[in-house]
VOBA-1610 file (N, C-alpha, C; in pm, whole numbers, padded with zeros to 5 digits, always signed):
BEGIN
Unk+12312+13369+12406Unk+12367+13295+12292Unk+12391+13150+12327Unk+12442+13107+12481Unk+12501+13009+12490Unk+12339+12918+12515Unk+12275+12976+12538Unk+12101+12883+12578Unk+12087+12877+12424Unk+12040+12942+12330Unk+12027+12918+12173Unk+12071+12806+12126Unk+12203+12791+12168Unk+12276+12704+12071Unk+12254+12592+12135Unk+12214+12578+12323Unk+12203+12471+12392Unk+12050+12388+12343Unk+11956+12479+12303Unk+11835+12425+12220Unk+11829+12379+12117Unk+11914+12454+12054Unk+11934+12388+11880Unk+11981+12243+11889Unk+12069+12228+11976Unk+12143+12098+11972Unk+12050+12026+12010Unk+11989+12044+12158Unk+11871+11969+12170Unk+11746+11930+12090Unk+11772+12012+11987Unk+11675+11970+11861Unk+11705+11891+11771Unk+11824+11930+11766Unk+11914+11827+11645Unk+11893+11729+11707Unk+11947+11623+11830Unk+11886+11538+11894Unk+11818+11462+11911Unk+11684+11539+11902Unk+11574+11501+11890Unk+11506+11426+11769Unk+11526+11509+11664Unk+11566+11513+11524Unk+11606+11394+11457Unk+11701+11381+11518Unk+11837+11248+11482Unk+11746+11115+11568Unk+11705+11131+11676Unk+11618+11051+11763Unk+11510+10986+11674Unk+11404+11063+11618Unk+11326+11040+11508Unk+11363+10983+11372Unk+11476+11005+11321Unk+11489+10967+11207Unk+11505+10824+11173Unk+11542+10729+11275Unk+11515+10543+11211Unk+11324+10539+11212Unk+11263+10572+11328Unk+11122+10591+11336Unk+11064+10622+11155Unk+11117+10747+11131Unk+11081+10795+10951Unk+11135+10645+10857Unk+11275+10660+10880Unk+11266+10505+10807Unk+11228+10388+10767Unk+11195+10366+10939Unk+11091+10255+10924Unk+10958+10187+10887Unk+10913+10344+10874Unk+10739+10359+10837Unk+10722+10280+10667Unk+10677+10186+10654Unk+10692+10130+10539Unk+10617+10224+10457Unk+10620+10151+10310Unk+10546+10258+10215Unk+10460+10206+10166Unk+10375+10259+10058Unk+10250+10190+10060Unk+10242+10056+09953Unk+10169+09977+09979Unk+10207+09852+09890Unk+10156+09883+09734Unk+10241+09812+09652Unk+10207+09831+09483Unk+10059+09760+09492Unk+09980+09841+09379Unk+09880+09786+09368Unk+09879+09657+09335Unk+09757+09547+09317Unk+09763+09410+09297Unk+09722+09416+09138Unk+09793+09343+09076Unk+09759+09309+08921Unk+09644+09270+08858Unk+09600+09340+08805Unk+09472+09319+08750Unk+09447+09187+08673Unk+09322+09108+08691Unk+09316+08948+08621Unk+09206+08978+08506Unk+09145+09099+08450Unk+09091+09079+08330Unk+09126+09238+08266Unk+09077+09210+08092Unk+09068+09332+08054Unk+09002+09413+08013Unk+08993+09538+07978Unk+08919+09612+08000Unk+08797+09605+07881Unk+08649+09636+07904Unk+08565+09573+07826Unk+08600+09641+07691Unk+08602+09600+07534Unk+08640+09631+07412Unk+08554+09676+07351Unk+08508+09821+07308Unk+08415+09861+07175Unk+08485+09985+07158Unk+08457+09999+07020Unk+08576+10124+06942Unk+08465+10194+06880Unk+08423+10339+06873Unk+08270+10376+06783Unk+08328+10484+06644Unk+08336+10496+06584Unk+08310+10607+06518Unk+08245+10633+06432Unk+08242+10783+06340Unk+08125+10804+06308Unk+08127+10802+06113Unk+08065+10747+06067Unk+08049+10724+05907Unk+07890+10827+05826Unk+07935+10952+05833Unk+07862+11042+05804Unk+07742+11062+05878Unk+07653+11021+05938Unk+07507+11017+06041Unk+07494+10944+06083Unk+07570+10810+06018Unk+07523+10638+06105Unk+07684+10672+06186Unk+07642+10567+06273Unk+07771+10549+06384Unk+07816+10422+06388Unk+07951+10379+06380Unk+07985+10207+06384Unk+08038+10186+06512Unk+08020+10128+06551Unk+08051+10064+06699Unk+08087+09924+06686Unk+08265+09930+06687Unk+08326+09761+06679Unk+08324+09691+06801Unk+08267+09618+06818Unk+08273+09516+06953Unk+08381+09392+06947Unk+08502+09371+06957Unk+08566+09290+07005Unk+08501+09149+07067Unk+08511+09034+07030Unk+08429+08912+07070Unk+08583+08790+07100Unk+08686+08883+07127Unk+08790+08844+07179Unk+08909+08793+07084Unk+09062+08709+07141Unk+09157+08690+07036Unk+09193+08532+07100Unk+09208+08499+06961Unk+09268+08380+07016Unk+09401+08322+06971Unk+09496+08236+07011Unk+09641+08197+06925Unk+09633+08052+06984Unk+09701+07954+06872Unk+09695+07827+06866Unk+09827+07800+06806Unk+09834+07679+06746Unk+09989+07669+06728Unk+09957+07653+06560Unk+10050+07684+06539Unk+10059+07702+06363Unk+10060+07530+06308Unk+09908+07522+06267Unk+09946+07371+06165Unk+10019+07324+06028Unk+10030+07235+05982Unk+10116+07193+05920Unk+10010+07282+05733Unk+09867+07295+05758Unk+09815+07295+05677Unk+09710+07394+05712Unk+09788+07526+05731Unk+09714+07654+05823Unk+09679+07684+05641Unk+09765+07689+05543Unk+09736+07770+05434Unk+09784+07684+05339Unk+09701+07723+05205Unk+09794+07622+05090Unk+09823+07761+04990Unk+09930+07727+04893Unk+09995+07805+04829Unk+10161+07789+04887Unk+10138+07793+05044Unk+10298+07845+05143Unk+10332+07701+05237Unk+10450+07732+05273Unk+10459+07607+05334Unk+10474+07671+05448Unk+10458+07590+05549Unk+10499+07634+05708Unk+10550+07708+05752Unk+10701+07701+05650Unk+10834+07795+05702Unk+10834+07937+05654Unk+10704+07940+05545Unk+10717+08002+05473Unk+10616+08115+05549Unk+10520+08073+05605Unk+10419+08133+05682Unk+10461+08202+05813Unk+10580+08120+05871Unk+10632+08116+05985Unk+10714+08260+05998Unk+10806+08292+05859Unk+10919+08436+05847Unk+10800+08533+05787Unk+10676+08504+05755Unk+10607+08627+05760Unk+10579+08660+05855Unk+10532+08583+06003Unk+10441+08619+06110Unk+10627+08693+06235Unk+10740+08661+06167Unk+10863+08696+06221Unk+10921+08770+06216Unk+10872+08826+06076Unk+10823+08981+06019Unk+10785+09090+06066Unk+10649+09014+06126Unk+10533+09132+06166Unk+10592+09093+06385Unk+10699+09044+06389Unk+10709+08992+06564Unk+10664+08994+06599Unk+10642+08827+06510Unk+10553+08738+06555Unk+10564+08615+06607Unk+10532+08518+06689Unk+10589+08414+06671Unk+10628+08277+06558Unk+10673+08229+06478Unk+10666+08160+06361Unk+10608+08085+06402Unk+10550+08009+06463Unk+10465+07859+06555Unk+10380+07892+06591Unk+10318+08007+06614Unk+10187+08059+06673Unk+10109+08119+06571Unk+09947+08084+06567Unk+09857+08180+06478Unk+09754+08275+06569Unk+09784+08374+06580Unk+09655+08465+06650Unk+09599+08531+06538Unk+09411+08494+06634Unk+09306+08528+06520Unk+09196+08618+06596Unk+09201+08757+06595Unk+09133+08804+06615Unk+08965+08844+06546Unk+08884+08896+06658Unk+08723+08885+06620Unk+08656+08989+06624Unk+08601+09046+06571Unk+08530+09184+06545Unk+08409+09225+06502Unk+08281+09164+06548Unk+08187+09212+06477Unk+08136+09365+06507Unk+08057+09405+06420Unk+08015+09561+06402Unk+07882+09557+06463Unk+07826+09694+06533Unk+07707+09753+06506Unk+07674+09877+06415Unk+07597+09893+06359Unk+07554+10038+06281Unk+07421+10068+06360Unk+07449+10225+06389Unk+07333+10279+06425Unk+07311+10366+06280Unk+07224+10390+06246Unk+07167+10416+06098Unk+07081+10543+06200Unk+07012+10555+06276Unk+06927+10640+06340Unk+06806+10550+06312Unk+06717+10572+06227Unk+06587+10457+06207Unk+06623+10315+06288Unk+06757+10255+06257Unk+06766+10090+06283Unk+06876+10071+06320Unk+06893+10010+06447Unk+07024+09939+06478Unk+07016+09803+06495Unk+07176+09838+06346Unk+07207+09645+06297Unk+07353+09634+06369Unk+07328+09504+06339Unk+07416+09359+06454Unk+07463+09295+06269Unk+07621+09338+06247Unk+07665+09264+06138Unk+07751+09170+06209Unk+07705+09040+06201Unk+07807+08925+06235Unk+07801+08908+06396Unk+07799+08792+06433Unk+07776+08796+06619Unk+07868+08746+06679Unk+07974+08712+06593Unk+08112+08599+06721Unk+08097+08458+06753Unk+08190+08405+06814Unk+08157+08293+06861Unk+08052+08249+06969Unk+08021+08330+07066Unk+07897+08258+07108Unk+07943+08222+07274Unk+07841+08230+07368Unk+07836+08199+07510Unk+07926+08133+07530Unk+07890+07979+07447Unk+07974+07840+07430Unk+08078+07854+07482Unk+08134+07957+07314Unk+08297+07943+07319Unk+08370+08036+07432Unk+08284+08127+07498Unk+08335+08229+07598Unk+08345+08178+07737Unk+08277+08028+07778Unk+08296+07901+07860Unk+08418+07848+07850Unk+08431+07788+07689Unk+08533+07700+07674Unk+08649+07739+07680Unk+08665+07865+07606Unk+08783+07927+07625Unk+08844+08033+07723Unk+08752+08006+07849Unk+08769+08088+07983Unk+08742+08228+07972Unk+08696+08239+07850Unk+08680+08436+07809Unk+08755+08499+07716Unk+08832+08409+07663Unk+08919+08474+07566Unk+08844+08482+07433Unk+08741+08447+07407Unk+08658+08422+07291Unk+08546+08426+07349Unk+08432+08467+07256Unk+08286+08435+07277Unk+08260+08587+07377Unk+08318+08686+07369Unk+08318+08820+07441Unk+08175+08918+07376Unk+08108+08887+07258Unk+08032+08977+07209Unk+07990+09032+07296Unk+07850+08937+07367Unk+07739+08958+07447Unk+07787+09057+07524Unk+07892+09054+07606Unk+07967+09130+07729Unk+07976+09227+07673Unk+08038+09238+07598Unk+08106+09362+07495Unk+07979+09446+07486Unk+07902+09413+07419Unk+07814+09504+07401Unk+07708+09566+07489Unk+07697+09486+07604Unk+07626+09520+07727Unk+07732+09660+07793Unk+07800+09636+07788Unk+07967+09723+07781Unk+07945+09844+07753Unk+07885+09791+07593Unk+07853+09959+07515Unk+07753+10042+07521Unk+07646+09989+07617Unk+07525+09985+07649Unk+07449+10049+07496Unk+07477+09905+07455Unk+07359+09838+07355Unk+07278+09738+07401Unk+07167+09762+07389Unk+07045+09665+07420Unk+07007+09512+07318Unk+07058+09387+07342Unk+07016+09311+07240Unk+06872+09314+07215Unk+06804+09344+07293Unk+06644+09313+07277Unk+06627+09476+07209Unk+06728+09545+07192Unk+06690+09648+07097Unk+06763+09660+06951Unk+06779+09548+06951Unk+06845+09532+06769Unk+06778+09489+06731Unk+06713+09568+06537Unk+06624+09567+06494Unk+06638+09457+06397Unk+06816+09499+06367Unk+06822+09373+06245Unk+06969+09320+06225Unk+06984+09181+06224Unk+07118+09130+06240Unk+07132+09054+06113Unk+07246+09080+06031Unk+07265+09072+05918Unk+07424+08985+05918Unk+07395+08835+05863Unk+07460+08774+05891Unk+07547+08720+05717Unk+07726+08788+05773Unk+07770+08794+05624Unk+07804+08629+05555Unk+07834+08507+05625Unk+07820+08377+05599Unk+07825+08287+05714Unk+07837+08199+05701Unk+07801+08064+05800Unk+07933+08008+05875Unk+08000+08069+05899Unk+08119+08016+05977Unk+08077+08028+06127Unk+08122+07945+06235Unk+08099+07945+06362Unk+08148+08104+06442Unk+08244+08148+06380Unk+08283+08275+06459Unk+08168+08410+06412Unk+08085+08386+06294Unk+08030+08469+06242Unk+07828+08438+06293Unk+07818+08328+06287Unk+07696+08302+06362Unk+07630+08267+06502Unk+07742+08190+06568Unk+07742+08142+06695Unk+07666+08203+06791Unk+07709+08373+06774Unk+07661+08447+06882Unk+07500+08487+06842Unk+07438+08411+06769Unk+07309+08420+06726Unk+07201+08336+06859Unk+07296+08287+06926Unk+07238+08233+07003Unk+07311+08257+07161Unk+07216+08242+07217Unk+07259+08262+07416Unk+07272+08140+07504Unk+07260+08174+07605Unk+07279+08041+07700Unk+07162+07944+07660Unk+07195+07814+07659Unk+07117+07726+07654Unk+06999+07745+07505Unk+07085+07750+07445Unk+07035+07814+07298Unk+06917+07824+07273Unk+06905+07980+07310Unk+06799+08051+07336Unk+06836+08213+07205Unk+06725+08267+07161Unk+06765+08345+07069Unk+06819+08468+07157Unk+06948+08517+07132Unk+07007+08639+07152Unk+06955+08749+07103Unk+06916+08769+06978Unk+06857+08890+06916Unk+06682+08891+06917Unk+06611+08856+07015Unk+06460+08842+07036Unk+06371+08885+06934Unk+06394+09004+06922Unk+06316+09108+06834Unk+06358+09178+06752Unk+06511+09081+06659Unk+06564+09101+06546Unk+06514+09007+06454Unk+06490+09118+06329Unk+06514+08982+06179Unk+06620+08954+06134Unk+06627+08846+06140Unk+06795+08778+06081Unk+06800+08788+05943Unk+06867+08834+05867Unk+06912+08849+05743Unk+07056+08755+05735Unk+06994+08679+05596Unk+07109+08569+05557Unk+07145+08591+05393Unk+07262+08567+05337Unk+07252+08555+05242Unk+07209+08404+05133Unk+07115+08486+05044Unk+07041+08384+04993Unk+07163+08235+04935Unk+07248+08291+04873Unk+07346+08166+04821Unk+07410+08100+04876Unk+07464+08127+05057Unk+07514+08066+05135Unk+07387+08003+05214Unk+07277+08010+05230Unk+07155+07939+05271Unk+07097+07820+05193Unk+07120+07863+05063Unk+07098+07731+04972Unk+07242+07630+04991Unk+07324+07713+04986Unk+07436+07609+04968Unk+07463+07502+05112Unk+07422+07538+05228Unk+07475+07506+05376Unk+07356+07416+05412Unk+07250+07437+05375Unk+07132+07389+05425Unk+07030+07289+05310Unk+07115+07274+05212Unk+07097+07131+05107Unk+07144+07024+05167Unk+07086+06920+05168Unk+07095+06786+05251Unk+07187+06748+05162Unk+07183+06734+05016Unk+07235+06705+04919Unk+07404+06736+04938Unk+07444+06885+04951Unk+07545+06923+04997Unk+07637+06896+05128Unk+07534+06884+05153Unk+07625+06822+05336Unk+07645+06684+05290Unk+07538+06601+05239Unk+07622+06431+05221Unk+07747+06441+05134Unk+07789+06556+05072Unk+07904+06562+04949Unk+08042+06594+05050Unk+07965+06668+05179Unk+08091+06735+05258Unk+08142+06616+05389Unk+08078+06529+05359Unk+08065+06410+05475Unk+08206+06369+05486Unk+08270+06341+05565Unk+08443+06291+05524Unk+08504+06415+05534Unk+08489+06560+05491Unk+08590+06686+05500Unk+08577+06718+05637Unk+08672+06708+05761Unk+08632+06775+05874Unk+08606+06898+05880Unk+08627+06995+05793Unk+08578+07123+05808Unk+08474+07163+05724Unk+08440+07101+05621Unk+08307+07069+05581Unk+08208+07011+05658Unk+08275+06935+05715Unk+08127+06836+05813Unk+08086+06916+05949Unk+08207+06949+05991Unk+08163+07046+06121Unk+08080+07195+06087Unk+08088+07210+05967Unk+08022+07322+05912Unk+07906+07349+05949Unk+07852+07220+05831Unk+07705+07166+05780Unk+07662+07128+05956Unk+07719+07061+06050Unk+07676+07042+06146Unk+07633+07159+06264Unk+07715+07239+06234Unk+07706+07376+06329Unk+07628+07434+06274Unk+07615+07448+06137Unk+07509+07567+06050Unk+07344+07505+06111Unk+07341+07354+06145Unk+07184+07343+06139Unk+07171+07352+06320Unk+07280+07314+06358Unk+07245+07382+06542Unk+07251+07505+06571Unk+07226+07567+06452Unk+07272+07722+06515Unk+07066+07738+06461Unk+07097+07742+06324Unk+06965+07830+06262Unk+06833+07684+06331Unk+06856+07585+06346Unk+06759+07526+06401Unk+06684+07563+06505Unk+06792+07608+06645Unk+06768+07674+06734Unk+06668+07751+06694Unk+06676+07877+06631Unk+06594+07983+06586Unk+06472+07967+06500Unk+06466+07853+06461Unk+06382+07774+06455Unk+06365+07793+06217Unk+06492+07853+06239Unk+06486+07865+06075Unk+06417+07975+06010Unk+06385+08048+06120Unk+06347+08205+06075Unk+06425+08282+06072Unk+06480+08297+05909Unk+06567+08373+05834Unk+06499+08476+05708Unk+06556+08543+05695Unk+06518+08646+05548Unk+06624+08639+05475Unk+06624+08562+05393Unk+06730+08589+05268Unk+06718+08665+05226Unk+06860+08756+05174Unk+06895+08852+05092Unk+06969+08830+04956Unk+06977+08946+04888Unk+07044+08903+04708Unk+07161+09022+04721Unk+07238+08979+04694Unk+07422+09080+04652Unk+07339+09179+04584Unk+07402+09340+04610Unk+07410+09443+04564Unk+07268+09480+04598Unk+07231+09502+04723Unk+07069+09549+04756Unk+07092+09593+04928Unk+07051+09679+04963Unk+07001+09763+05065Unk+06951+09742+05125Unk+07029+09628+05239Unk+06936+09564+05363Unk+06909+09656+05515Unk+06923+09792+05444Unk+06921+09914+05637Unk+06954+10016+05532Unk+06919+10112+05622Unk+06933+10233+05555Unk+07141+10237+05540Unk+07154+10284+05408Unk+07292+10300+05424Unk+07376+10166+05424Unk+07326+10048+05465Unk+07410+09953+05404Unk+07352+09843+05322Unk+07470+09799+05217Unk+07418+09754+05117Unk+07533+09634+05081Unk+07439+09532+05020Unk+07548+09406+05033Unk+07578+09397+04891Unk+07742+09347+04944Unk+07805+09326+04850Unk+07897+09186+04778Unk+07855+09152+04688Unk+07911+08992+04708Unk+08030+08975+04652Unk+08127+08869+04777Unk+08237+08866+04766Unk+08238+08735+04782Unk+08201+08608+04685Unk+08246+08478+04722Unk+08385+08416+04695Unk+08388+08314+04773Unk+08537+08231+04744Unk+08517+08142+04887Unk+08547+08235+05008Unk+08625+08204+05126Unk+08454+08126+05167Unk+08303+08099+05096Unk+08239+08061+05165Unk+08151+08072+04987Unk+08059+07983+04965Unk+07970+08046+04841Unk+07913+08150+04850Unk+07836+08174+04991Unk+07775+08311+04949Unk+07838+08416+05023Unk+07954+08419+05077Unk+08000+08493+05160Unk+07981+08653+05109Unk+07890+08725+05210Unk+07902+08850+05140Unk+07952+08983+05191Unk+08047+09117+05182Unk+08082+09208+05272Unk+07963+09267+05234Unk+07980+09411+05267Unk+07894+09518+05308Unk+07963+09697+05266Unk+07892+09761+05224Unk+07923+09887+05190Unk+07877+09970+05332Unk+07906+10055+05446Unk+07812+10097+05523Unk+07815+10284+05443Unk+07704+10353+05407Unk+07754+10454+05356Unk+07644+10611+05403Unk+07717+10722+05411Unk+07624+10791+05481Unk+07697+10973+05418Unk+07617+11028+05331Unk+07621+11116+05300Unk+07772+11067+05176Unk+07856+11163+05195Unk+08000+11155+05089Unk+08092+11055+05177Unk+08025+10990+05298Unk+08151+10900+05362Unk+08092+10762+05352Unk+08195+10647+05346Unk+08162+10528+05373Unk+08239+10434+05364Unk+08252+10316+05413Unk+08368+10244+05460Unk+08300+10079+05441Unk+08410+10044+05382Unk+08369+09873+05344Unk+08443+09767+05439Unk+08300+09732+05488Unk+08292+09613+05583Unk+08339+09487+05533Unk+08469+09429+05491Unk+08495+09320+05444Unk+08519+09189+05479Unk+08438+09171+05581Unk+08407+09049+05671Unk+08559+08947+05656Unk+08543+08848+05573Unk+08626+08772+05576Unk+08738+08744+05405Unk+08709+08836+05357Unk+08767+08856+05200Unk+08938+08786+05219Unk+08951+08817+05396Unk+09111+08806+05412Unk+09090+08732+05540Unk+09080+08611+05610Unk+09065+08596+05729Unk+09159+08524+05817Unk+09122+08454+05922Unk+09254+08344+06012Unk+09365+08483+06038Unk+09458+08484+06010Unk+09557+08557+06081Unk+09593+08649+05915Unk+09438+08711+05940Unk+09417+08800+05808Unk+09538+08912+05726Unk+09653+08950+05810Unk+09721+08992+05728Unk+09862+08944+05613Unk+09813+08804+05705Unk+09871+08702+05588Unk+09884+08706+05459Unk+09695+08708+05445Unk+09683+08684+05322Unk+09641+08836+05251Unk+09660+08939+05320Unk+09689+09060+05307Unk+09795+09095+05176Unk+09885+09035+05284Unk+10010+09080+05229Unk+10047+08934+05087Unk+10025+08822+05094Unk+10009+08729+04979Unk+09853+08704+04966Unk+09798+08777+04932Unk+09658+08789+04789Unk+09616+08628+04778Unk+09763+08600+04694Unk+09764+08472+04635Unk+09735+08292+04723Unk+09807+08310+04883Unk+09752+08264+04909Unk+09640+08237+04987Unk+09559+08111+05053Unk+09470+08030+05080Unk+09423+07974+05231Unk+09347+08053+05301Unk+09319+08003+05426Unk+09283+07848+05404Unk+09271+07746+05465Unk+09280+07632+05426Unk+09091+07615+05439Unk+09004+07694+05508Unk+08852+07643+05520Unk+08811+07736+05392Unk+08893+07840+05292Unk+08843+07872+05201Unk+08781+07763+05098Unk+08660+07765+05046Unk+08571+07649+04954Unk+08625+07671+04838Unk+08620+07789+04788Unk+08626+07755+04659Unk+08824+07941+04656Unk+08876+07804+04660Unk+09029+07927+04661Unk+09064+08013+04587Unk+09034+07961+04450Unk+09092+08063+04322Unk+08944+08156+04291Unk+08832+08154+04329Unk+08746+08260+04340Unk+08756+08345+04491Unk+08830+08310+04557Unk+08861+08381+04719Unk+09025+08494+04696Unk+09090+08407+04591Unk+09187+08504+04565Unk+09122+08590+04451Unk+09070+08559+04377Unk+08980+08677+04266Unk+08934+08827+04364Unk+08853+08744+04428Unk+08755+08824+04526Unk+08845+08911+04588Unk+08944+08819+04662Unk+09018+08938+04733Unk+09098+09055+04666Unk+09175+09027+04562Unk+09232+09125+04490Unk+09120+09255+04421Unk+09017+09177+04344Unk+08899+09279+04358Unk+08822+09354+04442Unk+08789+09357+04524Unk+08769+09458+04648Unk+08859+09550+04716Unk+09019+09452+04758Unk+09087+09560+04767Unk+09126+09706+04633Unk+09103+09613+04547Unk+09188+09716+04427Unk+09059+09843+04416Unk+08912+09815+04439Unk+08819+09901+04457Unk+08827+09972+04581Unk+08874+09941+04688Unk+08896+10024+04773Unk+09002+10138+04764Unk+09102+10081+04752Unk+09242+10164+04701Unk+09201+10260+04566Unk+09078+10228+04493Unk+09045+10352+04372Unk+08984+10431+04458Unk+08880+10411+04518Unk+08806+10476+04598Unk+08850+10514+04720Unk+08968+10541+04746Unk+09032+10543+04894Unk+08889+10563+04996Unk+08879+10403+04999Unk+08749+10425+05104Unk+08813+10317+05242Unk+08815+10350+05363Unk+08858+10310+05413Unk+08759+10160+05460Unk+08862+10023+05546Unk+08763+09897+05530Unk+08746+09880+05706Unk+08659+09817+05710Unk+08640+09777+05907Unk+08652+09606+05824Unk+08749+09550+05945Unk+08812+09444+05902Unk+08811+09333+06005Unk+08671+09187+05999Unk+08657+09159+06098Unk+08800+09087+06188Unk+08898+09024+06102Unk+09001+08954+06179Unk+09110+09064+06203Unk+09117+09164+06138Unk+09222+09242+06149Unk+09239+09259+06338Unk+09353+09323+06405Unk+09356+09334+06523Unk+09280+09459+06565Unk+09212+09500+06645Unk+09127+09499+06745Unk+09163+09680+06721Unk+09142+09753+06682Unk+08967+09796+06623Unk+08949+09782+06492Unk+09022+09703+06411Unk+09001+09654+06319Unk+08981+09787+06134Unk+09000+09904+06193Unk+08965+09982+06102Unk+09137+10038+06044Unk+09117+09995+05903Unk+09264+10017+05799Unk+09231+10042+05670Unk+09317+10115+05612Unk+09353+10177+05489Unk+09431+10067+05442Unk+09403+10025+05272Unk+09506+09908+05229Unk+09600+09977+05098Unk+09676+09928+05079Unk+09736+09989+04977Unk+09796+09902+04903Unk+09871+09948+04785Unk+09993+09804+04709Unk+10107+09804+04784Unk+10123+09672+04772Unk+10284+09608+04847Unk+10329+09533+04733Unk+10410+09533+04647Unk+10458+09482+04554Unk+10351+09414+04494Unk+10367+09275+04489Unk+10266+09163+04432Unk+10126+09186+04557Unk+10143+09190+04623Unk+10020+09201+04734Unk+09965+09318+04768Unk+09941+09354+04923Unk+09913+09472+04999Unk+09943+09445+05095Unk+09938+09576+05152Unk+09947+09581+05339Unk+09851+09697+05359Unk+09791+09661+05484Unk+09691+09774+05568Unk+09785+09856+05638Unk+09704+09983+05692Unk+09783+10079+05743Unk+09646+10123+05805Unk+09670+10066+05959Unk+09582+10116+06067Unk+09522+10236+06036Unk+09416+10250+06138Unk+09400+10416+06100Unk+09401+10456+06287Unk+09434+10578+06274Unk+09453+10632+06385Unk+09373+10591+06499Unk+09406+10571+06632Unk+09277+10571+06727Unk+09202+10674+06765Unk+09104+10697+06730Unk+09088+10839+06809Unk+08992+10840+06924Unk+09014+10923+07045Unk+08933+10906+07147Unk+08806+10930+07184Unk+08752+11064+07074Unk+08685+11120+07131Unk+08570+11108+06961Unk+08390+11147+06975Unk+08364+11148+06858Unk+08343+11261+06785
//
């Protein structure tokens, strides 16, 4: 008994001997913080065709004096304080679509462009990436269907050293925003508007590049199997959304009906992104499409909305509000 207990102790000892050794052994270091994020495409499925949202990134700037007309600053400021947000800050997110149709895969709308994914260190101009991401092939898009002429919506029509991005796509334009952007006549009228002039100036470095090989299209006609354009002017003359539709399902692509820090004007209808052309046909427009959606509970893919961009709209008193739709993971 008395040897037993003379070992035990000697263990305890031992034991106790070891234990700063255990202490000291550091632990393992926290991982290091990651410096980008993770590549962005959201897919799901619209009866046989498949939509695949590509993210082309977000951006926030500081709220100008003349972000919107209808509201004043302060007024813009306790909506975005609302949604906690900052009142001084505008974030504008970017979203263009693919449809696989099975026969044809279309490219609706391309982002800002290489350019802006330079200038703005990556926070913008993400398409290209994005979709290499999704392993979509640009040299395998059949047809890119472009809903109007704004820089975030055409830009990415072009690649480094402006070179065509979509090789062995036909570009589809709409016919009334092609007449209207690309009249010499019209650009000398917009001469003096800085957002008119930078327009007319970007619209002919973009489609020049490409050397002006476009296919105009006409509102309410079937440019791919399953989608079909739909004209929604105001925010641009020919600005047009899109129906994408496939068996009893289908979901309206409403490009820019609502855009800039789109649930703004979500939620006030009434007012006015400030590059809208023609305003009181942009608030027409907008109240009409939503109010057809909400008959048709058809749900919309929404290019500025935040990032995957797919919402249900409904009435909010005088206005509306969207109501996300679920994420889901799997198809």
């Amino acid at each position: 008994m008395t040897e037993l207990t003379r070992r035990a102790a000697l263990a305890g000892v031992a034991a106790t001997t070891l234990m700063p050794l255990a202490a000291a052994t550091p632990v393992r270091a926290a991982a290091p913080l990651a410096d980008k994020q993770n590549a962005s495409f959201y897919r799901y499925n619209v009866g046989t065709h498949q939509i695949t949202v590509v993210c082309d990134g977000v951006a926030t700037i500081n709220l100008s004096d003349n972000y919107a007309t209808g509201a004043t600053k302060e007024e813009i400021g306790k909506v975005f304080v609302e949604h906690h947000l900052p009142a001084d800050k505008v974030t504008h997110s970017f979203s263009p679509v693919v449809v696989n149709t099975g026969p044809k895969l279309v490219v609706i709308d391309t982002g800002l462009g290489p350019d802006q994914f330079t200038q703005s260190k990556g926070r913008t101009g993400q398409f290209h990436a994005n979709l290499a991401a999704a392993n979509i092939d640009r040299n395998a898009v059949d047809t890119v269907i472009i809903s109007h002429f704004h820089g975030d919506h055409i830009n990415g029509l072009l690649a480094a050293e402006s070179k065509p991005a979509f090789a062995n796509a036909e570009i589809m334009v709409p016919a009334a925003e092609w007449k209207f952007w690309m009249d010499d006549g019209e650009m000398s009228k917009g001469m003096g508007n800085p957002i008119l002039e930078n327009n007319f100036k970007n619209i002919r470095r973009v489609f020049d590049a490409l050397g002006r090989k476009v296919t105009p299209y006409e509102a309410g006609k079937e440019l791919a199997p399953g989608i079909t354009s739909l004209a929604s002017p105001g925010h641009t003359p020919g600005h047009t959304s899109f129906i994408v539709a496939s068996g009893s399902d289908k979901v309206l692509v409403q490009v820019d009906i609502t855009a800039g820090a789109a649930f703004l004007f979500v939620k006030h209808p009434e007012w006015n992104l400030a590059s809208d052309v023609d305003k009181p046909l942009a608030v027409q427009t907008r109240r009409k499409l939503y109010d057809m959606a909400i008959a048709e509970k058809m749900p919309i893919q929404a290019f500025h909305a935040a990032f995957p961009g797919l919402v249900r709209v409904e009435k909010d008193g005088s206005g509306y509000r969207w109501i996300p739709a679920i994420w889901n993971a799997s198809l």
